[in-house]
PyMOL Python script that loads the backbone (N, CA, C, O; Angstrom):
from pymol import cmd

cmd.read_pdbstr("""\
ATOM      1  N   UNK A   1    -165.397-121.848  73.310  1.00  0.00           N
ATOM      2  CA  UNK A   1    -166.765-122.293  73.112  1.00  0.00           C
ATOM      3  C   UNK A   1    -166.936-122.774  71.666  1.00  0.00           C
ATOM      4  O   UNK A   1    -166.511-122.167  70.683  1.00  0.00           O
ATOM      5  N   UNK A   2    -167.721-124.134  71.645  1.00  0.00           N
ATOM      6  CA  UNK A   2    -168.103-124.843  70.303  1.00  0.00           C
ATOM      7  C   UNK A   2    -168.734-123.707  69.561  1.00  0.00           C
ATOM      8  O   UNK A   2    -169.267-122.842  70.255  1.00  0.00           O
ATOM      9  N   UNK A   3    -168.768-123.514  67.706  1.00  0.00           N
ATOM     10  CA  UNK A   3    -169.538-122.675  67.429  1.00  0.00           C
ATOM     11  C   UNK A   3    -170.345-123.962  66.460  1.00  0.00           C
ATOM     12  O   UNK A   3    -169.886-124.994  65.970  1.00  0.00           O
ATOM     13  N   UNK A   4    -171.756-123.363  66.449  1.00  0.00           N
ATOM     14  CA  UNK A   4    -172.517-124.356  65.089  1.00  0.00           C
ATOM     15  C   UNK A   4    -171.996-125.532  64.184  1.00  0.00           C
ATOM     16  O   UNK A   4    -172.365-126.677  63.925  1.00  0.00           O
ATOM     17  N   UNK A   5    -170.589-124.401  63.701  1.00  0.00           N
ATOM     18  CA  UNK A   5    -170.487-124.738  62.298  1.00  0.00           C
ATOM     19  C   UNK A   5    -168.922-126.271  62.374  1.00  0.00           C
ATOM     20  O   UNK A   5    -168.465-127.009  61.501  1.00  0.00           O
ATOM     21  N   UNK A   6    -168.578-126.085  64.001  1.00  0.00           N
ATOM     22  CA  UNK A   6    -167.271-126.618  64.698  1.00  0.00           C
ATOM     23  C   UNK A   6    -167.674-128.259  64.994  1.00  0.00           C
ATOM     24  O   UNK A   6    -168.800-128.707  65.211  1.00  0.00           O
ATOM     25  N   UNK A   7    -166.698-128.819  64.946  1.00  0.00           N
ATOM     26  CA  UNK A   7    -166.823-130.009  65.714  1.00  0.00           C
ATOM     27  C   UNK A   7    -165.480-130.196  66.687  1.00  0.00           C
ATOM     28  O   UNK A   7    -164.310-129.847  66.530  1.00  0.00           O
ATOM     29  N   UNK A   8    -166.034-130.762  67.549  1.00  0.00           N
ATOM     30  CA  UNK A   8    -164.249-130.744  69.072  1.00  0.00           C
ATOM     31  C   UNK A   8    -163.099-131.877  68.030  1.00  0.00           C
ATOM     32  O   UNK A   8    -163.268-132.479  66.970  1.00  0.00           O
ATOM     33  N   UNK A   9    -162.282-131.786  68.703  1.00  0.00           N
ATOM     34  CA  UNK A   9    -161.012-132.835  68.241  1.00  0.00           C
ATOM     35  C   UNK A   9    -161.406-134.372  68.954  1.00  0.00           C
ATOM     36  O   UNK A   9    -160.585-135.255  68.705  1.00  0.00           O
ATOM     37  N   UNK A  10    -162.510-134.741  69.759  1.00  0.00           N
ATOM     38  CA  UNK A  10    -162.511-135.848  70.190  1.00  0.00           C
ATOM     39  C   UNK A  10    -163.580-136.675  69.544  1.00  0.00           C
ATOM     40  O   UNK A  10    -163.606-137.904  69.482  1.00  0.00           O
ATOM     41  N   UNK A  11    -164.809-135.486  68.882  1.00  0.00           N
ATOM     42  CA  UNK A  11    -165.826-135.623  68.235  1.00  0.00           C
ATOM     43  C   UNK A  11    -165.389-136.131  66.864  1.00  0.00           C
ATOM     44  O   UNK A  11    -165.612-137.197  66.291  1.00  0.00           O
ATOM     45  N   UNK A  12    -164.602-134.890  66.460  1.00  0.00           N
ATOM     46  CA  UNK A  12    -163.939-135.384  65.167  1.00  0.00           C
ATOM     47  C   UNK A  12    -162.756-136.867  64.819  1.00  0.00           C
ATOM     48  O   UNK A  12    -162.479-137.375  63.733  1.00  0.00           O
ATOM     49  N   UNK A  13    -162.322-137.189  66.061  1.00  0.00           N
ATOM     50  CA  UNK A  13    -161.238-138.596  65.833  1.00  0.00           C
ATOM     51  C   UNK A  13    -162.420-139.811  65.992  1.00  0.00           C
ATOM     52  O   UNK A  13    -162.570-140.960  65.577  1.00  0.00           O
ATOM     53  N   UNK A  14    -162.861-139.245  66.495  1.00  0.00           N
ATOM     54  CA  UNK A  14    -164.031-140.611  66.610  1.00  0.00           C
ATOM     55  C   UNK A  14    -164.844-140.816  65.559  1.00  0.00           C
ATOM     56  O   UNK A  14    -165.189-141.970  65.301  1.00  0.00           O
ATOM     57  N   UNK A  15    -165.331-139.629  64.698  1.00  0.00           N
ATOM     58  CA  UNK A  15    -166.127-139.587  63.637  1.00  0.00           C
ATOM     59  C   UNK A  15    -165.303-140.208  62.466  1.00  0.00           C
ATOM     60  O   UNK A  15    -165.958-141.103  61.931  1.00  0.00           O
ATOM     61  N   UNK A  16    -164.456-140.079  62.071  1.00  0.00           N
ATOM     62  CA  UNK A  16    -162.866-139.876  61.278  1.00  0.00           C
ATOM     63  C   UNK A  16    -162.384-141.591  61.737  1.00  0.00           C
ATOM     64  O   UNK A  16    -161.918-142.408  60.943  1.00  0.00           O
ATOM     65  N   UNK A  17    -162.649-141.835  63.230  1.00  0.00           N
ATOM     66  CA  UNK A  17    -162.044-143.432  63.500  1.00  0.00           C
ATOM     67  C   UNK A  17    -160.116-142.813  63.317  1.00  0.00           C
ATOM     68  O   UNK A  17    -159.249-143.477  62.748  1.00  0.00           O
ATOM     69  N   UNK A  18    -159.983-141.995  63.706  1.00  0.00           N
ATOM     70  CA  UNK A  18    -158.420-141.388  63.706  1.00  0.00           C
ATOM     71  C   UNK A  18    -158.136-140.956  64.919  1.00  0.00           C
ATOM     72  O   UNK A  18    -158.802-140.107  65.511  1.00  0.00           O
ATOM     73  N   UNK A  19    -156.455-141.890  65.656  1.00  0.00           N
ATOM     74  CA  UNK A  19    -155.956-141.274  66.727  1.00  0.00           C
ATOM     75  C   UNK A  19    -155.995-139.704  66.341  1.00  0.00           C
ATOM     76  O   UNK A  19    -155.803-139.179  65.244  1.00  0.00           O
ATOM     77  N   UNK A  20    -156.393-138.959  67.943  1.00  0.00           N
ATOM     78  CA  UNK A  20    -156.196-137.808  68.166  1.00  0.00           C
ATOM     79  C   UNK A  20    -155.107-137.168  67.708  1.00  0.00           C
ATOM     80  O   UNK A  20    -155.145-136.101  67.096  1.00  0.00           O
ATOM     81  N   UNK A  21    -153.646-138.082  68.114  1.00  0.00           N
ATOM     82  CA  UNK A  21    -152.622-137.324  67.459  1.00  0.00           C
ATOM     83  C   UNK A  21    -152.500-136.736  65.795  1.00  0.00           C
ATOM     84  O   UNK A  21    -151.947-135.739  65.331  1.00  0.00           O
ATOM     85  N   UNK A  22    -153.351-137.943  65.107  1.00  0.00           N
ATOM     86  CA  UNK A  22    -152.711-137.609  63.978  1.00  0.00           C
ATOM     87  C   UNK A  22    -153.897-136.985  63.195  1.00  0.00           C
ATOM     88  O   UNK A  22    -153.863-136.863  61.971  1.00  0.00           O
ATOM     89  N   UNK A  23    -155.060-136.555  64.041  1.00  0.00           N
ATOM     90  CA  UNK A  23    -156.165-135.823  63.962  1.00  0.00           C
ATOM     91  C   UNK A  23    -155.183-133.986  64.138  1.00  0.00           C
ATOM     92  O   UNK A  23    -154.949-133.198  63.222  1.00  0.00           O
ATOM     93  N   UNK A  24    -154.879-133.861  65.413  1.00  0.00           N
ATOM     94  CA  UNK A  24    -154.184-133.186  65.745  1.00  0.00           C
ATOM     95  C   UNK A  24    -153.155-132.348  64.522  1.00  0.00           C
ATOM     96  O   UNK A  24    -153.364-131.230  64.052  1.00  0.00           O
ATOM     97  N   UNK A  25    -151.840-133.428  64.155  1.00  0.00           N
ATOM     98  CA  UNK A  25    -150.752-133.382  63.086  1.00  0.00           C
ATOM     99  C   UNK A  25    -151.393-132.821  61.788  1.00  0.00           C
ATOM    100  O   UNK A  25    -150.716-131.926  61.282  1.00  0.00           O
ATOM    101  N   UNK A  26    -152.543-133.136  61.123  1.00  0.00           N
ATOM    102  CA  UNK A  26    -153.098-132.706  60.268  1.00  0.00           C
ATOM    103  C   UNK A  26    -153.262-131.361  60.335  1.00  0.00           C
ATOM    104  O   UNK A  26    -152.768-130.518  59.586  1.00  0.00           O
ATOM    105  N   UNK A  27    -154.107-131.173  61.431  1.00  0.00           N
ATOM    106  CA  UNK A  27    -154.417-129.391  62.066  1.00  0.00           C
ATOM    107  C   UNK A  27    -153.358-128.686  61.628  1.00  0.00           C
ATOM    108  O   UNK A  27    -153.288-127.876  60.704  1.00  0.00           O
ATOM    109  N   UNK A  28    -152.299-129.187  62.599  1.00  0.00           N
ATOM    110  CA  UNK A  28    -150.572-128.617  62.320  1.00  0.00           C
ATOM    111  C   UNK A  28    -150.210-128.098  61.448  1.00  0.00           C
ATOM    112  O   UNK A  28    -150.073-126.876  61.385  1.00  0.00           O
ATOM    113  N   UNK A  29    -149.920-129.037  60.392  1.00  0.00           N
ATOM    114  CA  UNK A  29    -149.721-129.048  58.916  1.00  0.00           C
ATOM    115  C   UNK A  29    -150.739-128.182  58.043  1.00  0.00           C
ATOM    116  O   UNK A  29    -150.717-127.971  56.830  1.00  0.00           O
ATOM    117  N   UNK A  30    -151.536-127.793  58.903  1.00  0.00           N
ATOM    118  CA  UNK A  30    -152.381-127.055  57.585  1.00  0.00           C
ATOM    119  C   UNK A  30    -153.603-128.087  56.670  1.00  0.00           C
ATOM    120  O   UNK A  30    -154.332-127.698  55.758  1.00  0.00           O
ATOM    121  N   UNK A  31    -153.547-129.058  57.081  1.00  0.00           N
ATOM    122  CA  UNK A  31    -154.143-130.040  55.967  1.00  0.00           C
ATOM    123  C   UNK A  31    -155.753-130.211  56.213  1.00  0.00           C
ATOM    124  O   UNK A  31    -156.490-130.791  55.416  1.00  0.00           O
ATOM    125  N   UNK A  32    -156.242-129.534  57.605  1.00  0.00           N
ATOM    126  CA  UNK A  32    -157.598-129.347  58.077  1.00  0.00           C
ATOM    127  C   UNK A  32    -157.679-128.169  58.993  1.00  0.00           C
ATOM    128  O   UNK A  32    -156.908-127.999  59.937  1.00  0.00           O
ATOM    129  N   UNK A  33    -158.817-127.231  58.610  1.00  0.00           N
ATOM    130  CA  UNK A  33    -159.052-126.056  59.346  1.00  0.00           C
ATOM    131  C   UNK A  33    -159.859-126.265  60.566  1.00  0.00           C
ATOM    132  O   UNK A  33    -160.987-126.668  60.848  1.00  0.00           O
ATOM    133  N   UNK A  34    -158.688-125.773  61.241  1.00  0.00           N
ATOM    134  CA  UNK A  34    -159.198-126.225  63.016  1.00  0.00           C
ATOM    135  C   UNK A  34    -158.834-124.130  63.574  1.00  0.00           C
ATOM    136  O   UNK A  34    -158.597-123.059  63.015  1.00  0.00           O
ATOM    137  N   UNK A  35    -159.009-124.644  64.872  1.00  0.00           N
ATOM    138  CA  UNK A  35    -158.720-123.502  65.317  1.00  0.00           C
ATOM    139  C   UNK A  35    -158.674-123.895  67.190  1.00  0.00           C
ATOM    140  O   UNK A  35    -159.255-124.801  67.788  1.00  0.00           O
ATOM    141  N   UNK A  36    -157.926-123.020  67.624  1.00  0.00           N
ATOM    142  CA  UNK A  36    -157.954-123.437  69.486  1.00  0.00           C
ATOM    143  C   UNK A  36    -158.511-122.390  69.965  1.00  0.00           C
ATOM    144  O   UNK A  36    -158.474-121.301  69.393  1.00  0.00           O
ATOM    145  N   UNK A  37    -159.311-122.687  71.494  1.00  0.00           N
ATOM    146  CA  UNK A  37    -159.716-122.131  72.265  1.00  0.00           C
ATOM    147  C   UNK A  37    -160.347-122.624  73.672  1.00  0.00           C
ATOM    148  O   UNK A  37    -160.874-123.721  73.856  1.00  0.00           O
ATOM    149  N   UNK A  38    -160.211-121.746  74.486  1.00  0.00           N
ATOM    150  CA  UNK A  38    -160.303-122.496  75.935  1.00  0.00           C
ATOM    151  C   UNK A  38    -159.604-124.056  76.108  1.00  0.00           C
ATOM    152  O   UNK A  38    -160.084-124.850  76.917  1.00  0.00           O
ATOM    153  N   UNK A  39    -158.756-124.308  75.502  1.00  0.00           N
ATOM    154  CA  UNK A  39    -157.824-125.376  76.008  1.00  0.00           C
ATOM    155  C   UNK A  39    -158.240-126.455  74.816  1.00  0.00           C
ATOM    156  O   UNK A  39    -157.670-127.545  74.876  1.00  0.00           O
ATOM    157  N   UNK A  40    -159.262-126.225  73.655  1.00  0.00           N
ATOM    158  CA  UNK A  40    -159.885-127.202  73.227  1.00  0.00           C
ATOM    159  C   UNK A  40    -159.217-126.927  71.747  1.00  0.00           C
ATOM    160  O   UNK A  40    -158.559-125.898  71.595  1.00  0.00           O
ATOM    161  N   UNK A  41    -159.365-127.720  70.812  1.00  0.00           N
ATOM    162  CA  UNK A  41    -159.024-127.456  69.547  1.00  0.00           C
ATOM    163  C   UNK A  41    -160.340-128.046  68.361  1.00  0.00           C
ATOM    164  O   UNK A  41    -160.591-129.249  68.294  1.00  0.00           O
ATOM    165  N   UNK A  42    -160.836-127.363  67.782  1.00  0.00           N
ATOM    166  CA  UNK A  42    -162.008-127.096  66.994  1.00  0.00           C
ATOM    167  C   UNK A  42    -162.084-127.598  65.511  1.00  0.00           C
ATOM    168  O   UNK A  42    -160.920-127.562  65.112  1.00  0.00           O
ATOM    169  N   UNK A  43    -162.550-127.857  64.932  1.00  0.00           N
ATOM    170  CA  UNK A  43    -162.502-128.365  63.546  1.00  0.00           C
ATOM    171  C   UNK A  43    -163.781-127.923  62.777  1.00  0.00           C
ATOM    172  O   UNK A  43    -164.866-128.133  63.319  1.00  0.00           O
ATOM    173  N   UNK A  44    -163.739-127.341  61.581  1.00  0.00           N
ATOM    174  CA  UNK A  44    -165.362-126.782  60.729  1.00  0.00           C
ATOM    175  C   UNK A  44    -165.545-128.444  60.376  1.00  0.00           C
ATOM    176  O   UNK A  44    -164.898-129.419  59.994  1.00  0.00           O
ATOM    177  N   UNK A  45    -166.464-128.164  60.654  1.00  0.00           N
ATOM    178  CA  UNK A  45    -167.470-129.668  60.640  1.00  0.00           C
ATOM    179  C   UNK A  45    -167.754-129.672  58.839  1.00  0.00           C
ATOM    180  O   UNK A  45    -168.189-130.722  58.367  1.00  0.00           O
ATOM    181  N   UNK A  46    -167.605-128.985  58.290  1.00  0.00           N
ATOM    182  CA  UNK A  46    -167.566-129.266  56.662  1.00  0.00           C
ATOM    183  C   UNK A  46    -166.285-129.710  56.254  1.00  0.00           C
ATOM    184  O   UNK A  46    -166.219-130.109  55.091  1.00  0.00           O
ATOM    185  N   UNK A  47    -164.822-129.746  57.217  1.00  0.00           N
ATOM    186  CA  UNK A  47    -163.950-130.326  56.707  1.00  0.00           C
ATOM    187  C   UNK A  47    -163.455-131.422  56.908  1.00  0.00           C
ATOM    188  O   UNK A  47    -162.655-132.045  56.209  1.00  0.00           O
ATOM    189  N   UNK A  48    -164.245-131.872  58.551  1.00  0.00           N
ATOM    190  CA  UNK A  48    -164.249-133.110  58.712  1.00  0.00           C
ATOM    191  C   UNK A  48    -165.290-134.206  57.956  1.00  0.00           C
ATOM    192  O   UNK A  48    -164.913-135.353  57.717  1.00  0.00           O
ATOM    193  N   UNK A  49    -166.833-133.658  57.556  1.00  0.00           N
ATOM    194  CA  UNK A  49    -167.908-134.311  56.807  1.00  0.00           C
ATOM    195  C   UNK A  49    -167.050-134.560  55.164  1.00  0.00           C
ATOM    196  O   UNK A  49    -167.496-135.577  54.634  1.00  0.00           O
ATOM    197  N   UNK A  50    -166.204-134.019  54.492  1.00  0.00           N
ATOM    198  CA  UNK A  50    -165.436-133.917  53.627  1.00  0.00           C
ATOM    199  C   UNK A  50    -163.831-134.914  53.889  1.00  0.00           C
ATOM    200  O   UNK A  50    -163.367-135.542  52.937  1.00  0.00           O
ATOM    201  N   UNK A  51    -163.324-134.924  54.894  1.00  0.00           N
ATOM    202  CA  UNK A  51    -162.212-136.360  55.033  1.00  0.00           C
ATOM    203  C   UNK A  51    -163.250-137.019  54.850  1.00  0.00           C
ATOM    204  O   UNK A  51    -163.315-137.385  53.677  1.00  0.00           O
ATOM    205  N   UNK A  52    -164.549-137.518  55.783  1.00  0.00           N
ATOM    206  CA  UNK A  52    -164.871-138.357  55.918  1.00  0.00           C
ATOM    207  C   UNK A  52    -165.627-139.458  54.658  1.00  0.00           C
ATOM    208  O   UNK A  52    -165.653-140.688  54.625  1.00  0.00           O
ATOM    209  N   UNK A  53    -166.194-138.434  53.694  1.00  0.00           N
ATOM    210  CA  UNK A  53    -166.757-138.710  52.599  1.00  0.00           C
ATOM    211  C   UNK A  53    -165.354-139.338  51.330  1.00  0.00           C
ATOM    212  O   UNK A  53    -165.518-139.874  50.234  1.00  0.00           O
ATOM    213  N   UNK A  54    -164.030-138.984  52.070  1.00  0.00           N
ATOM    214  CA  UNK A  54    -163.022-139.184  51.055  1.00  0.00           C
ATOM    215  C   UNK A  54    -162.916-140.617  51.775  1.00  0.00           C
ATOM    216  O   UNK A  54    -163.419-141.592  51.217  1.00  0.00           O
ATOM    217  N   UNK A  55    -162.360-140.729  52.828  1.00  0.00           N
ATOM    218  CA  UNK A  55    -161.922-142.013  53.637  1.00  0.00           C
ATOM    219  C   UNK A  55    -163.743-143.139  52.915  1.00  0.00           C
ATOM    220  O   UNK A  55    -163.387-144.242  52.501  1.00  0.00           O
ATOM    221  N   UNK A  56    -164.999-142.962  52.816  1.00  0.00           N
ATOM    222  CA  UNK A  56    -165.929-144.052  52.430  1.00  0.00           C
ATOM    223  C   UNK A  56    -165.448-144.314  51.159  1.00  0.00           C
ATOM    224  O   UNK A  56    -165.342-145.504  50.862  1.00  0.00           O
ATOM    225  N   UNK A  57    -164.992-143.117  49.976  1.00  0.00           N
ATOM    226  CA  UNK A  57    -165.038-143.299  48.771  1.00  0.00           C
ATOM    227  C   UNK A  57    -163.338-144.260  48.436  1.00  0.00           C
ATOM    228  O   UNK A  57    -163.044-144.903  47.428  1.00  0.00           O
ATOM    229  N   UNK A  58    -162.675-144.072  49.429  1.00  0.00           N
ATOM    230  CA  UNK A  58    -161.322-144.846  49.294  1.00  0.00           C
ATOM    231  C   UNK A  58    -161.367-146.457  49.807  1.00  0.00           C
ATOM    232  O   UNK A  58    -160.560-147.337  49.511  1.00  0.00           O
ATOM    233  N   UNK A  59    -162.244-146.539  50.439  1.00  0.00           N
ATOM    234  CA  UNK A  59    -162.772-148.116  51.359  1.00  0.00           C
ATOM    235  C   UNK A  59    -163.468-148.594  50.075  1.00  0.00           C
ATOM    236  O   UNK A  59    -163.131-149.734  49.757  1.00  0.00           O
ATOM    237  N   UNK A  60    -164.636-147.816  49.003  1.00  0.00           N
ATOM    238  CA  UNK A  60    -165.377-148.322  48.063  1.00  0.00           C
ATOM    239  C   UNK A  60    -163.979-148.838  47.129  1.00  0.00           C
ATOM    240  O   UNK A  60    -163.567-149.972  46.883  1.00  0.00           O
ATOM    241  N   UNK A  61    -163.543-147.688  46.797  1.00  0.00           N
ATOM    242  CA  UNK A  61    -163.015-147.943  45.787  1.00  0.00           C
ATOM    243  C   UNK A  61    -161.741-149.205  46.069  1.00  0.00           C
ATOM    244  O   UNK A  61    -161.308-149.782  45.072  1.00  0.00           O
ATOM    245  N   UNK A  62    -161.289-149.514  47.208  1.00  0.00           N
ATOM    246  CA  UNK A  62    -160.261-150.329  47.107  1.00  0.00           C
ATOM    247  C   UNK A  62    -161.133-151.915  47.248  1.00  0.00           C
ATOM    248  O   UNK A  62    -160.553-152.963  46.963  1.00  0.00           O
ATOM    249  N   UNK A  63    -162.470-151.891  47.689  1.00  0.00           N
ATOM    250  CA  UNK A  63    -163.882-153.008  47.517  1.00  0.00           C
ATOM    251  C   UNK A  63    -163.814-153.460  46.231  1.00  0.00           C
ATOM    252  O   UNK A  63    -163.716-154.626  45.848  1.00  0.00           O
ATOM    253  N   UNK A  64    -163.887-152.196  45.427  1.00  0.00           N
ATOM    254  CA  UNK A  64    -163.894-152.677  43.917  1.00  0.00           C
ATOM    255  C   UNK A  64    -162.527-153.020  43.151  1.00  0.00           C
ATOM    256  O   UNK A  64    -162.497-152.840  41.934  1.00  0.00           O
ATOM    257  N   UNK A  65    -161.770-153.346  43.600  1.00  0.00           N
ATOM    258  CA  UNK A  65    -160.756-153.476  43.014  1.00  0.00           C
ATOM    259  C   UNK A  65    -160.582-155.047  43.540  1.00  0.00           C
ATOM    260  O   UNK A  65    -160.035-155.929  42.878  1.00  0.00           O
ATOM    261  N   UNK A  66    -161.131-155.209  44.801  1.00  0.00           N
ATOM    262  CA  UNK A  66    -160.846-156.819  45.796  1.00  0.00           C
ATOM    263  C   UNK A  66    -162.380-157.421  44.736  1.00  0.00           C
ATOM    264  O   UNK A  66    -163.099-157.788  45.666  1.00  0.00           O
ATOM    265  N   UNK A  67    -162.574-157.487  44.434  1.00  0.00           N
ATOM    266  CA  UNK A  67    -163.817-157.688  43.509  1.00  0.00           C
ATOM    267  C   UNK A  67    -163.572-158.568  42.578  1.00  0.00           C
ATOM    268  O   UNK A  67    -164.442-158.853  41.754  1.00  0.00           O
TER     269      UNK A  67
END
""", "prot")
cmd.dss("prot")
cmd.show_as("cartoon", "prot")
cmd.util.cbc("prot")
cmd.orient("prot")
């Protein structure tokens, strides 16, 4: 079961714009705190709002450089 603070792995690749797998591979690796249950795999929605704020600031910053 989703908790509050969770977002699903399908919620999160879509939010992210990232195949599942390598949504997934990250989990793996340790590189985002997820967690599994009932068949589903979970993500704290503060660590996906946090890629996601890195991935806008890397799109700006490579804007300003095409500039």
């Amino acid at each position: 079961m989703q908790r509050r603070d969770e977002i699903s792995l399908l919620d999160a690749a879509e939010l992210l714009e990232m195949p599942l797998e390598t949504l997934g591979r990250l989990a793996e690796e340790g590189k985002v705190k997820s967690r599994r249950g009932a068949g589903e795999m979970y993500f704290v929605r503060e660590e996906v709002e946090s890629l996601r704020r890195r991935q806008i600031e890397e799109v700006r910053a490579a804007e300003a450089i095409l500039r």
